[in-house]
C-alpha positions as CSV (number, residue, x, y, z in Angstrom):
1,X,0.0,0.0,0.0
2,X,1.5,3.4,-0.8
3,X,2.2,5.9,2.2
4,X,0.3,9.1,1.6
5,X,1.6,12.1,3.3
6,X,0.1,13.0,6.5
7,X,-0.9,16.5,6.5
8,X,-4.1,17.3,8.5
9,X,-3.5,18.7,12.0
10,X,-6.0,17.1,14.0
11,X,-10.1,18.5,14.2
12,X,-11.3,21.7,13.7
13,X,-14.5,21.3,14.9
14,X,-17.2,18.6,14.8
15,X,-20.7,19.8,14.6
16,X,-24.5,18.5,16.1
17,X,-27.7,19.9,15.9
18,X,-29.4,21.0,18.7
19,X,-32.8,21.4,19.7
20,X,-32.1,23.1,23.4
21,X,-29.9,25.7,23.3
22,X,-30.1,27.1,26.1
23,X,-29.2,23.1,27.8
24,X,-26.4,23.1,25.9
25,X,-24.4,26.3,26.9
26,X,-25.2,25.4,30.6
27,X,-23.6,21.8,30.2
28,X,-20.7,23.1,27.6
29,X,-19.7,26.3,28.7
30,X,-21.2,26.5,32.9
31,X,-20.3,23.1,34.0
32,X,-17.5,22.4,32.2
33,X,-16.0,24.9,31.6
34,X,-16.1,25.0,27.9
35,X,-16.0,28.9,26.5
36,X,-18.2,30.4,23.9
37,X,-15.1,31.0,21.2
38,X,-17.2,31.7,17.8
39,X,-20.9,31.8,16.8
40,X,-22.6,32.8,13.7
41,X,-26.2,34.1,12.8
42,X,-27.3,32.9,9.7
43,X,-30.8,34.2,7.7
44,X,-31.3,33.2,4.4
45,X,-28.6,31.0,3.6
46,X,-28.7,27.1,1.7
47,X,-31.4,26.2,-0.3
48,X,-35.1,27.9,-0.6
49,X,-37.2,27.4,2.7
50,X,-33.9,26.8,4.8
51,X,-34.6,28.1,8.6
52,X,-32.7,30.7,9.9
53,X,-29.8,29.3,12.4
54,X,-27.3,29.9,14.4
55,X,-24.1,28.2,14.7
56,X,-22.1,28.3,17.7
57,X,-19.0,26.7,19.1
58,X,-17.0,26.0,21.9
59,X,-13.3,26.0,22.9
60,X,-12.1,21.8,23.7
61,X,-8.6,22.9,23.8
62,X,-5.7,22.2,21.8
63,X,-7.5,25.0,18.8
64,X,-10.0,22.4,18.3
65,X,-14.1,23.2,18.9
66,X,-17.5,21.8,19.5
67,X,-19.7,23.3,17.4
68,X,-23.8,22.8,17.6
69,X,-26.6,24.2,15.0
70,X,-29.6,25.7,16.4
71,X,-32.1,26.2,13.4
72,X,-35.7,29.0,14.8
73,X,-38.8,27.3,14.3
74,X,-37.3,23.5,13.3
75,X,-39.5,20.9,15.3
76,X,-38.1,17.8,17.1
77,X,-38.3,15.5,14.9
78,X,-40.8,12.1,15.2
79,X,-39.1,8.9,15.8
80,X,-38.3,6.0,18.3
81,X,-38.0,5.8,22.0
82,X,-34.0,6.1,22.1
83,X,-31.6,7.9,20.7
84,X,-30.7,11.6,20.3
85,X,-31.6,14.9,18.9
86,X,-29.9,13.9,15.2
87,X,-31.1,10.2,15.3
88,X,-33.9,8.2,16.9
89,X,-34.1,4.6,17.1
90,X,-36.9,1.9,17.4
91,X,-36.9,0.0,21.0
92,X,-35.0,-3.1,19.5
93,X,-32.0,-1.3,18.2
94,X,-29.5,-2.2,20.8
95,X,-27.7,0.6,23.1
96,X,-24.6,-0.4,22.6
97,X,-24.9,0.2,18.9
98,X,-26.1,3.5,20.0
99,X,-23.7,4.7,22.3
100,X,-21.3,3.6,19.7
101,X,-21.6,7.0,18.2
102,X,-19.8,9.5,20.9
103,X,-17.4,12.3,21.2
104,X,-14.3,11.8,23.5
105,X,-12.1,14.5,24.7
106,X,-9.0,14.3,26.2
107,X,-7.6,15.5,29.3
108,X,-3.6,14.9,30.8
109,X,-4.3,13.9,33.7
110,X,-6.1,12.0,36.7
111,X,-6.6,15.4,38.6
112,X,-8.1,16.9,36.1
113,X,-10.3,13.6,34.8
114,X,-11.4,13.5,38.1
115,X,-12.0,17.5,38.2
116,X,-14.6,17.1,35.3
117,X,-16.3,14.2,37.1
118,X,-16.7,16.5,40.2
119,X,-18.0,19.5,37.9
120,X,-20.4,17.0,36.0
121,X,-21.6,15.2,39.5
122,X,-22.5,18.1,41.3
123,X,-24.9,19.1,37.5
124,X,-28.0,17.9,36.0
125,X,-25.6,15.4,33.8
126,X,-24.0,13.4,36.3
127,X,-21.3,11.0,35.3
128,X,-22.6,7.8,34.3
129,X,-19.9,5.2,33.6
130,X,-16.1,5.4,35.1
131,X,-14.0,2.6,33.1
132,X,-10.3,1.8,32.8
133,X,-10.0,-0.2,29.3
134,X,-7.1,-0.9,27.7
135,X,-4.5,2.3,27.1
136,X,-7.0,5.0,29.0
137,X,-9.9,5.9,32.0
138,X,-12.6,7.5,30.8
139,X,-15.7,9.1,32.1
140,X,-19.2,9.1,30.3
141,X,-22.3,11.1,30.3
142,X,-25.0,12.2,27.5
143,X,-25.6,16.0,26.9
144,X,-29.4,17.6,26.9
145,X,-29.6,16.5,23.6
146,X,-28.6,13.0,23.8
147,X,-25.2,12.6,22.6
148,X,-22.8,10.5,24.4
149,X,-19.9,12.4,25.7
150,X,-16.4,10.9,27.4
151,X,-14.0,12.0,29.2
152,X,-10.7,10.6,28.8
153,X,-6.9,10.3,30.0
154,X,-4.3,8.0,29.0
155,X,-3.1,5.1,31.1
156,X,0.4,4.7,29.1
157,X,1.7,5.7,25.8
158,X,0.7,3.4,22.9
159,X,3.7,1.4,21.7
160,X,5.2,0.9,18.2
161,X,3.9,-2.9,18.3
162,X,0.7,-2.0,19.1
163,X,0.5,0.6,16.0
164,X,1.4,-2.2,14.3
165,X,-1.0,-4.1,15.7
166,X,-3.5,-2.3,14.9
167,X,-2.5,-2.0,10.8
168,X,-2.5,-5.7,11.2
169,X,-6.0,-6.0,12.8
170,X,-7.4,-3.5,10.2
171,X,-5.8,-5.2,6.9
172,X,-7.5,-8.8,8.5
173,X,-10.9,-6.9,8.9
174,X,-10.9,-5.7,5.4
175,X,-10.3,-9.3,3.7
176,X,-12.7,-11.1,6.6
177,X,-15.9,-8.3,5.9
178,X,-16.9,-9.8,2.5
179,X,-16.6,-13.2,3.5
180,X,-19.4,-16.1,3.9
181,X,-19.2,-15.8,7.7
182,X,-17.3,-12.4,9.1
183,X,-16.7,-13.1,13.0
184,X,-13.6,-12.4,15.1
185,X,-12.6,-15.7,14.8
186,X,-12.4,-15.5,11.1
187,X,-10.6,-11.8,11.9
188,X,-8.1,-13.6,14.0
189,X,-7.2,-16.6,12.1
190,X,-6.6,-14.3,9.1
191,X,-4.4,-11.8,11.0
192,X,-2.2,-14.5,12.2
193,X,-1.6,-15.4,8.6
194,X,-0.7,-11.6,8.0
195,X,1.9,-12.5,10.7
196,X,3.3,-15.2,9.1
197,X,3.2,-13.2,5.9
198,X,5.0,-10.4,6.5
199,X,7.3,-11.8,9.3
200,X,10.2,-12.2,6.8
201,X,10.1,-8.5,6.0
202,X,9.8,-6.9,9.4
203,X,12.9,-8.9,9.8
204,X,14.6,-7.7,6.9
205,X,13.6,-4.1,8.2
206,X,15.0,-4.9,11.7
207,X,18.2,-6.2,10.3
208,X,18.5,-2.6,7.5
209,X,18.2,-1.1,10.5
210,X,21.1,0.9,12.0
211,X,21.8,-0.3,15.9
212,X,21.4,3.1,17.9
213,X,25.0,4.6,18.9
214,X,26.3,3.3,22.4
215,X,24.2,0.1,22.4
216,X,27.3,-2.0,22.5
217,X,26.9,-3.3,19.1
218,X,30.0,-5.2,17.7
């Protein structure tokens, strides 16, 4: 596969609709903390019959933003039982497959994950779930409009190996997907082939390799 440059610099801003404003600067900017960094009023604009709107974000650090649409008149929208202000799903659609859809934001530390679970535990949006998995601790809560939203600090740094891992895991999804029978079993017979595969060219690579200066190399 060819290596294509990387040149995006992380999020901008990813954007919701809303249906309570006035729910979402408390939770965004009064108990979190989250400033008010850009907003725009819009009349006229898109396509004929398009509502006025405003659009209005907040600061999530690091230049990136949180940005929600709030469009005058526009209705709720009829659906099923669960879900949020963007999608609503019938009672047999499973949660986790709806929770799957969240935003996570990072913090650096356990004083300060622990500082948002404070500010969110003392509001309306307490913290629902606090889970060590893997590489990070999170915290989890919805928003007044339904969206999933976690909190989350890093346990370790991710390693090399398990970047690699990961390519591996991906490249064994893709071929496993169109199959008779996808499953993780299928996922991880064919990413131990992979292994076997490519085993005589990560050691090729390691051999190319120069041995960093002072590690006693002959």
């Amino acid at each position: 596969m060819t290596e294509l440059q990387h040149r995006v610099r992380g999020v901008d801003h990813v954007a919701y609709p809303t249906f309570d404003p006035k729910g979402t600067v408390r939770f965004y900017r009064d108990v979190l903390g989250f400033p008010v960094v850009h907003s725009i009023c819009a009349a006229g604009w898109g396509p004929e019959k398009h509502p006025d709107f405003i659009h209005f974000f907040f600061d999530i650090g690091n230049d990136d933003r949180l940005a929600f649409f709030y469009y005058f008149g526009l209705e709720p929208f009829e659906g099923g039982p669960q879900g949020d202000s963007y999608s609503r799903f019938a009672a047999d659609v499973p949660v986790y497959f709806i929770r799957s859809r969240h935003l996570a934001i990072h913090v650096d530390s356990e004083e300060d994950l622990l500082e948002y679970r404070r500010r969110l535990d003392l509001s309306e949006w307490p913290v629902e779930m606090q889970i060590q998995h893997e590489t990070i601790e999170s915290i989890y809560t919805h928003d007044p409009n339904g969206y999933m939203i976690e909190i989350t600090r890093a346990l370790r740094p991710v390693t090399p190996q398990e970047d690699l891992d990961a390519e591996l895991t991906i490249d064994a999804l893709l071929d496993v997907v169109d199959g008779p029978d996808p499953s993780l079993g299928a996922l991880l017979a064919r990413k131990a082939e992979l292994i076997v595969e490519r085993a005589a060219a990560w050691e090729a690579d390691q051999q190319a390799t120069p041995a960093p200066a002072g590690s006693g190399g002959a």
